[in-house]
Structure formats: C-alpha cells, structure tokens
C-alpha positions in Angstrom: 0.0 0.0 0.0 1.0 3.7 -0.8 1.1 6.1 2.5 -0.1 9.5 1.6 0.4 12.5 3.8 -2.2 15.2 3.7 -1.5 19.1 3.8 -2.9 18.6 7.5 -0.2 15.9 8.4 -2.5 13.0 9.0 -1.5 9.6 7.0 -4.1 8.2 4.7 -3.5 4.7 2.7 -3.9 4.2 -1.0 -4.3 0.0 -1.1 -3.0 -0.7 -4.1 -3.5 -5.1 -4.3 -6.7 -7.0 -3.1 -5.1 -8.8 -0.7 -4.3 -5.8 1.2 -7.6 -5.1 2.3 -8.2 -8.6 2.3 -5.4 -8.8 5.5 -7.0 -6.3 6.9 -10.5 -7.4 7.0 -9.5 -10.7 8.3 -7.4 -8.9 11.3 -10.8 -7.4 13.0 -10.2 -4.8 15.5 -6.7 -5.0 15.7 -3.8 -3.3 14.5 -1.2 -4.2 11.6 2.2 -3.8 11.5 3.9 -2.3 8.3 7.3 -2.4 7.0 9.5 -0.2 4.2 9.5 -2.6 1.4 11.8 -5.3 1.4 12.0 -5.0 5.3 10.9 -7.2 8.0 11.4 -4.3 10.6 8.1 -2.7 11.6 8.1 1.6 10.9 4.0 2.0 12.4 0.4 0.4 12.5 -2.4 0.7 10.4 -6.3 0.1 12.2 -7.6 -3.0 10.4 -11.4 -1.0 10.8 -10.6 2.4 10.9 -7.5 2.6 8.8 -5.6 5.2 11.1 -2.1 5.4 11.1 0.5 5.1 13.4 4.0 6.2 12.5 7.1 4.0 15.5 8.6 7.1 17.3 11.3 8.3 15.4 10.2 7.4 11.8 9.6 9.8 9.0 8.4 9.0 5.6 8.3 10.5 2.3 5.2 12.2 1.8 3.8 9.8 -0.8 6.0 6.4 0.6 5.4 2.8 -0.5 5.0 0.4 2.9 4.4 -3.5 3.2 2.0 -4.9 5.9 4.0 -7.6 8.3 2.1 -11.4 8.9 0.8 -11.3 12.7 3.6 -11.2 15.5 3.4 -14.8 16.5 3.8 -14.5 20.6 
C-alpha cells in the first residue's frame, strides 16, 4: 500500500493489491504492522477497521511512501 500524507499531516492509505484489504478485514479490531519494502522491521500500524495510522517514534516518511504490511507477531 501507498502512504499519503495530507496538507494537515494525517496519513491516509492508498491499497494498491486486493489482498491488502483482504489482511486487513480478516485482522478485526486489531492493528497491523507495516514495514518499508523489502524490510521485515516494523516503521507504524495501520487500524484494520478504521484505517488510522501510526508512524514508531522516530520514523519519518516521504510524503507519498510505499510500505508492506507484516504477517501477525506470532507470541
């Protein structure tokens, strides 16, 4: 999926496959862990309902920056 940041600095995402959403819907009311592409290491958290986005203290993006959603952490 495609992050895009708005001229009011919230995050919005752009799905760009099926299975994105897919994920998503299947996580409920949970959050999901993204990733810089070809990454394993999480940069924020997307609300599988809501959508909201949560950037890992520290992390800045582009303003229009490609991310990968992470599998479940397995505990």
């Amino acid at each position: 999926m495609r992050l895009i940041k708005s001229d009011d600095g919230k995050w919005k995402a752009l799905f760009t496959v099926a299975w994105e959403v897919e994920h998503l819907a299947e996580a409920g009311d949970q959050w999901v862990r993204f990733a810089l592409p070809q990454t394993r290491e999480p940069v924020g958290q997307i609300h599988a309902i809501s959508y909201e986005i949560r950037l890992a203290l520290g992390v800045t993006l582009l303003t229009r920056q490609v991310v990968t959603l992470l599998p479940e952490k397995v505990v």
